[in-house]
N, C-alpha and C positions, 0 to 999 in steps of 0.2 A: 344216352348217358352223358355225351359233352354240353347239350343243353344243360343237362341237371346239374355239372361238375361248375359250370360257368355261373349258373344260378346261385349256388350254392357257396363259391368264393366270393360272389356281389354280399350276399349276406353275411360274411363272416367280415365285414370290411371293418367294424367298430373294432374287433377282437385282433382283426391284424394287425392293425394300430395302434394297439394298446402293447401287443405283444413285442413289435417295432420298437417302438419309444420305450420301454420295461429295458428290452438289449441296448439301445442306444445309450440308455444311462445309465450302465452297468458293464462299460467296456474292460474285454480283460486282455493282456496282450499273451504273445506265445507262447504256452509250457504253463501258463498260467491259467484257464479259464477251466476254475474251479465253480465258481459260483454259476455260470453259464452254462454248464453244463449239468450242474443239479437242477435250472431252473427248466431245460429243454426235458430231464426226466421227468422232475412233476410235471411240466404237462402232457408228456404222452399219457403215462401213467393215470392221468385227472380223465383221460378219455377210452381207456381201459386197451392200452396199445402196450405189447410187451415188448421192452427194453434192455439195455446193459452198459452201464459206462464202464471209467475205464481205461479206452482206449488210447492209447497214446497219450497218457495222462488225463485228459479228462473227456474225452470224445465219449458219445454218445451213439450207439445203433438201435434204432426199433424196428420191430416186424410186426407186417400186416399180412395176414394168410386171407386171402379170397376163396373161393371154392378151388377145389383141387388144387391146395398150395402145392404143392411139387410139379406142375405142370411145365410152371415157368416163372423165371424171378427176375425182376424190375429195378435196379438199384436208382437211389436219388440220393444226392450228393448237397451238402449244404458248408461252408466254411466256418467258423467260431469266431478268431480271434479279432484283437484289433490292434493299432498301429501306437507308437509310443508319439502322438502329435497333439498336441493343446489346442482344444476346441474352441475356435472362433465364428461360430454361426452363430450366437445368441439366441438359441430355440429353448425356449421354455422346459424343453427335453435333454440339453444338453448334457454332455460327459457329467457323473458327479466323482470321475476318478483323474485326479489332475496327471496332464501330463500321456492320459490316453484316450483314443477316438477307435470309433469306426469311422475310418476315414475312407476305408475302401467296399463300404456297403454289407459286406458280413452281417451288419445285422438286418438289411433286408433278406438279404437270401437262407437265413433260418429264421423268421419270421414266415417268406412264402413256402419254407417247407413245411414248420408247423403247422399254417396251415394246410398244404394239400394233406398231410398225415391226417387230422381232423374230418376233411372230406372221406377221403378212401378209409376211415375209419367207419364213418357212417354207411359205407355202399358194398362193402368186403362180402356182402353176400348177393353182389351182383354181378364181381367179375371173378377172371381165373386165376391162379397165379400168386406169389407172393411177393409184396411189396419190402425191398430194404429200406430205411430211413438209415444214414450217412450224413451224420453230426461231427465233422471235422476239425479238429483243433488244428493250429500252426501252419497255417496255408502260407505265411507270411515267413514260416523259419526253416532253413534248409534242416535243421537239429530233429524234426518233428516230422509230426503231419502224416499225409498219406501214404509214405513209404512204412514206417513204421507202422501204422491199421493192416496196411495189406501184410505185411511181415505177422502180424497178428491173428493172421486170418477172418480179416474183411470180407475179402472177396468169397468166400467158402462157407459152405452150411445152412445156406444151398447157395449155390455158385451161381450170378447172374447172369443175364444175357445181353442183358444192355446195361449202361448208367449212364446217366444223366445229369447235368447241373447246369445255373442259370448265374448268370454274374451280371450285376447291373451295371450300363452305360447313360454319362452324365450327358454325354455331348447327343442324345438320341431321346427326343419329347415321348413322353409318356402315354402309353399306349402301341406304340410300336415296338415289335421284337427282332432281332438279324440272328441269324447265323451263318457259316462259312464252313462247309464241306472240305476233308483233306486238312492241309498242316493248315495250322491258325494261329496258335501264339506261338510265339518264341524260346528257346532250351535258354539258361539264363545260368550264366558266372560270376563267382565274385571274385577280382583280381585285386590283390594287394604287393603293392612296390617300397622298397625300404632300398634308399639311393642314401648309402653311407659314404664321405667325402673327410673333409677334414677342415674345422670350423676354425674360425681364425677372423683378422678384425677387417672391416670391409673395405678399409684403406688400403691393405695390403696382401689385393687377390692373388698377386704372385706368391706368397707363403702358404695359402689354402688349399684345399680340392672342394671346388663350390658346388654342393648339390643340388642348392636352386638351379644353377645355367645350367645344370646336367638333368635335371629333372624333365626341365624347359622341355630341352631336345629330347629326351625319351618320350615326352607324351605327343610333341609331333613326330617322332620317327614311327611312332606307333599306330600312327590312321594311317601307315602306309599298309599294314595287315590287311587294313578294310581295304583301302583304294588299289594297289596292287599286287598283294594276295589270294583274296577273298574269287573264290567263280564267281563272276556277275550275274549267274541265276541262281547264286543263293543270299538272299540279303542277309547282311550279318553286320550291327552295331555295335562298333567296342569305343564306350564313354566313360569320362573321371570324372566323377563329381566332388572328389575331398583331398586336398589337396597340406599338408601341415609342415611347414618349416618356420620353427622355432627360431628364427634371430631376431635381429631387431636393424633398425634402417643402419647400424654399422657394426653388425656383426653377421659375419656367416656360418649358419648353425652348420653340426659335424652330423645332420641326417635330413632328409625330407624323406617322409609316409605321403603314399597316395591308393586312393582306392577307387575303383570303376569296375564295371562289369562289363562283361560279353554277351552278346545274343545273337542266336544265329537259327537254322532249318535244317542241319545236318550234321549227324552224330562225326562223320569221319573229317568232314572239313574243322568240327569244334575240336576234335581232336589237336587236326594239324595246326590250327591255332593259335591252341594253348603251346602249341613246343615255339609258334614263332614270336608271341610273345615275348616269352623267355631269354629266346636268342636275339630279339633283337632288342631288348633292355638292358640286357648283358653287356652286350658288344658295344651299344653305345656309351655305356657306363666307364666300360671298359676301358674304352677309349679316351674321354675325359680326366683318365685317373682316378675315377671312382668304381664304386661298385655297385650293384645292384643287386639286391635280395628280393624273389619271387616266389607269391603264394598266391596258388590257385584253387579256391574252393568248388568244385564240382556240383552242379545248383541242377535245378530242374530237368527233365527233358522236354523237346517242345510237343504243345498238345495237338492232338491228330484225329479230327473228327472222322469217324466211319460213315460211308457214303449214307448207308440206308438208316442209320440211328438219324444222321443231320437231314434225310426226307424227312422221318418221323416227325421229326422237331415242325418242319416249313409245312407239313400239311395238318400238325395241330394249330401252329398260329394262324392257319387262314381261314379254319374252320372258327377258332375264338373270336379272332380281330379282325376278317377280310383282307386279302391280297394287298389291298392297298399299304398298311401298316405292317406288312413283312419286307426288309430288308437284308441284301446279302451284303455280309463285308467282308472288308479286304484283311489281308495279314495285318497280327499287331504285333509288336514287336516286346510286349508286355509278356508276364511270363503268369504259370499256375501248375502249382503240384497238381492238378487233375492229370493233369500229362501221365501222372504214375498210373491210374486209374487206366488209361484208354488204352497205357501199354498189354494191359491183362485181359481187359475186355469193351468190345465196340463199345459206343459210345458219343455224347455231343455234349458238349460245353454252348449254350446260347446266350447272348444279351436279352437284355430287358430296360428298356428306355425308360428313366425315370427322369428324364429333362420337366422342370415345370412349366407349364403355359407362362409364356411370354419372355420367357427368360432366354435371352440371346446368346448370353457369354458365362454357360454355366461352369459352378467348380469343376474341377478335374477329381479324377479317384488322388488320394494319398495326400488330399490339400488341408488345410484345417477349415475350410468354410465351404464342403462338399457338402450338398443339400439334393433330397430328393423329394420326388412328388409322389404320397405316399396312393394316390391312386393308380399307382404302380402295382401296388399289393396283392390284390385279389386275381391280375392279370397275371403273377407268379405262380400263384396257388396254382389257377387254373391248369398250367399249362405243366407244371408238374404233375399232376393230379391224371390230367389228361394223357401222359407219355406212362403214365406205370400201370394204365389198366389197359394201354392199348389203341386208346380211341384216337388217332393220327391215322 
């Protein structure tokens, strides 16, 4: 049957393509993918696969019953949305929604679901078992997503025993798949600081309480969390990337906002984190005469591949693509509400190498000129396709 499954995604290559490039120019961002979600109906629906949207606003589940559907149930996981970034690859396919992209592959990985659904639609009376289809909205918005499906009863009716999904990597040539057994991405926070001071004219610092220089010092007292807090066997990244005070080169505004996030591998050190955080943006705020306002949004947990779902995974790619084109990787520090998923039930999250031939210095996921090689395509199907009937 994984001959047939491999055969049969090589043939479906015109239609993954089409169906690729259909999502790619019709990106919707989170809480929003209305139209994306009607289009993933009509086509199960077009191949006589019973469906239900919906979910979490507009998520989408199908089911495929194989022989003795209750035997055993298969889940496959696909993401929806996309990122609020203005598309700059010039692809004849490009965004026609200004201002949003898939920028982080989403619409490859419900493209290669739609297709395996297509497959295991055609062969359902060849294996056992029943297949979930898991059409995910808001992978991208802590607001959404997979907490809320499972809150909905996702996981139930009939309750899986594995799930699965595949996430594309740019930095990895096409044809090649990894995965990584045990923790693999990172639990993921959003921290936001409001360092209120006292604004006044920039000639005359001693009248002020300046939140710039206090800010300054708060965002390096704050990699001491990492550097001398943090156990050194748990990697843990805490970065700012926005940084807004309002003055002008002779005036000192009366607030600087700053925002960055945390990531780390362990629910109690994230914990203790977030209190040191707190305390030590305070204290030093405190210090200076200012103050400091902290909000911690509580984000992801990190994802944890189960030993025997991530064999599954490493002995369908070698059976697809041969040994040589399986790679294992390291921790990423990148984060994915699948995490909620693996908390309920085993489970593996894999790469899929969509680098194109010859291209040395490809985009990155979240960039506006992320390009992939859609011969990627058929080698997603497959390997979904291949993990929900078994054949690993």
């Amino acid at each position: 049957m994984r001959d047939r499954i491999k055969r049969q995604a090589q043939a479906l290559m015109q239609e993954l393509v089409e169906m690729r490039r259909h999502l790619h120019r019709h990106p919707e961002l989170s809480t929003e993918e209305r139209e994306t979600g009607r289009y993933i109906e009509r086509q199960l629906s077009r191949w006589g696969i019973a469906c239900r949207g919906g979910y979490s606003g507009y998520g989408v589940v199908g089911i495929i019953e194989g022989k003795e559907p209750r035997r055993r149930c298969i889940a496959l996981r696909a993401d929806m949305d996309a990122l609020p970034i203005e598309e700059e690859t010039g692809l004849d396919f490009a965004s026609e929604n200004k201002g949003v992209m898939h920028a982080c592959g989403h619409d490859v990985h419900m493209a290669c679901l739609l297709g395996a659904a297509k497959i295991l639609q055609s062969i359902k009376d060849e294996f056992e078992g029943t297949v979930k289809l898991i059409f995910q909205p808001s992978e991208e918005d802590f607001r959404a997503g997979a907490p809320v499906m499972i809150r909905q009863g996702v996981l139930e009716d009939p309750v899986p025993e594995r799930i699965y999904a595949l996430h594309v990597m740019p930095e990895m040539p096409c044809g090649k798949v990894g995965m990584k057994q045990g923790p693999y991405m990172a639990s993921t926070d959003e921290i936001y600081l409001r360092v209120i001071g006292k604004a006044g004219h920039g000639a005359m610092p001693e009248m002020n309480v300046d939140p710039v220089l206090t800010s300054a010092y708060i965002l390096t007292g704050l990699q001491q969390v990492v550097s001398r807090q943090a156990p050194p066997y748990i990697p843990t990244v805490l970065s700012f990337g926005r940084i807004i005070g309002e003055g002008r080169t002779n005036i000192i505004p009366g607030e600087v906002n700053m925002e960055g996030t945390l990531r780390t591998f362990d629910e109690a050190w994230r914990k203790k984190a977030h209190e040191a955080i707190i305390r030590c943006a305070q204290e030093i705020a405190k210090g200076m005469g200012a103050r400091c306002e902290v909000r911690i949004d509580h984000g992801y947990p990190f994802v944890y591949n189960d030993e025997q779902a991530t064999q599954s995974v490493r002995n369908a790619a070698v059976a697809l693509l041969g040994a040589e084109n399986v790679e294992e990787l390291p921790l990423r520090m990148t984060a994915e509400d699948f995490s909620y998923y693996t908390r309920e039930v085993p489970g593996c999250m894999f790469r899929l190498g969509v680098r194109p031939e010859g291209l040395e210095n490809p985009s990155n996921l979240h960039t506006s000129r992320l390009s992939i090689d859609e011969n990627a395509l058929p080698i997603g199907a497959a390997m979904m396709a291949a993990l929900a009937v078994g054949e690993a």
